[in-house]
N, C-alpha and C positions, 0 to 999 in steps of 0.2 A: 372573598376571603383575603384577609391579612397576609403580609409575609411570616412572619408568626406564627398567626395561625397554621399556616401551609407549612410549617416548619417541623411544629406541633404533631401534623398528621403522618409524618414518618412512620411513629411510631407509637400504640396508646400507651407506654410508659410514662409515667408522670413527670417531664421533664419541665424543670423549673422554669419558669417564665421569664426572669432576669437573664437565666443561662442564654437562652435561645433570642434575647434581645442582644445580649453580647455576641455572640455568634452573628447574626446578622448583620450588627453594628461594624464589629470587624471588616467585615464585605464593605461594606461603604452602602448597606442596606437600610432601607428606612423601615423595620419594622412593621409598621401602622401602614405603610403602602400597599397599594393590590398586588397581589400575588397572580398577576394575570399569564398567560401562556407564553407571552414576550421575558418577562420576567423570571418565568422557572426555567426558561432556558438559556438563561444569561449566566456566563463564568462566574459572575458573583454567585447567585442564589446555587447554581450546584457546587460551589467551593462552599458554602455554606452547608447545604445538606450533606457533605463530606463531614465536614465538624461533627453538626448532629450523629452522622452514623459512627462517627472518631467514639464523642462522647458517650455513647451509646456500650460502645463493645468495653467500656470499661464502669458501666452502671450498674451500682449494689443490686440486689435483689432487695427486693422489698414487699412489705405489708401497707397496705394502706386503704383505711375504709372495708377493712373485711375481704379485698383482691389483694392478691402477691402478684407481682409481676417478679420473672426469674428469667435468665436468659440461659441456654447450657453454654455451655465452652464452644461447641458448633456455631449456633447465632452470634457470638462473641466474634468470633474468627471471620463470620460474614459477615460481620457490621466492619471490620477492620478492611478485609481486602476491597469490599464495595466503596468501602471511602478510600482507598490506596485506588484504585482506579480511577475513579473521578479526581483525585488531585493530576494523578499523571495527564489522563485527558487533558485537561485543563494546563497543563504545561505547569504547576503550580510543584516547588519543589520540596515541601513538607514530606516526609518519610518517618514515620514513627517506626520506633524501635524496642520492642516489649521482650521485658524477661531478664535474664539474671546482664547487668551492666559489665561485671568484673572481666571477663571475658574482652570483654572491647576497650578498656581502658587505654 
């Protein structure tokens, strides 16, 4: 299995192909490389499934092919703190900030 691919299987929402190439790219990921067991435990690749699960908690609901995929606000919220964990692990210092801005200005 591909890095991609292995990317891919986070989650079966239909997440776009380029997205998850950018993501990995980001990492200094190659993609097309094996996603071997050295590798999904490398800073890179779980800074990357953090992205994916970033991206994720903020992905439309959708129709496609006759399946919906829909998250509630629950899955939303644990796709969010699962990737605020893995960055923290990972000493990485991204912190997303969701919800009304004016406040923090």
């Amino acid at each position: 299995m591909t890095i991609i691919e292995s990317l891919k299987c986070i989650s079966g929402y239909p997440i776009p192909s380029n997205t998850l190439k950018d993501i990995a790219e980001n990492w200094d990921l190659k993609p097309e490389d094996e996603a071997n067991k050295n590798v999904r435990k490398s800073k890179e690749y779980r800074l990357a499934k953090a992205d994916v699960l970033m991206w994720l908690s903020k992905a439309p609901n959708v129709s496609q092919g006759g399946i919906s995929y829909n998250f509630s606000d629950t899955d939303r919220l644990n796709f969010r703190w699962e990737s605020e964990a893995i960055y923290k692990e990972c000493g990485d210092a991204k912190k997303s900030i969701f919800g009304y801005k004016g406040s923090r200005l």
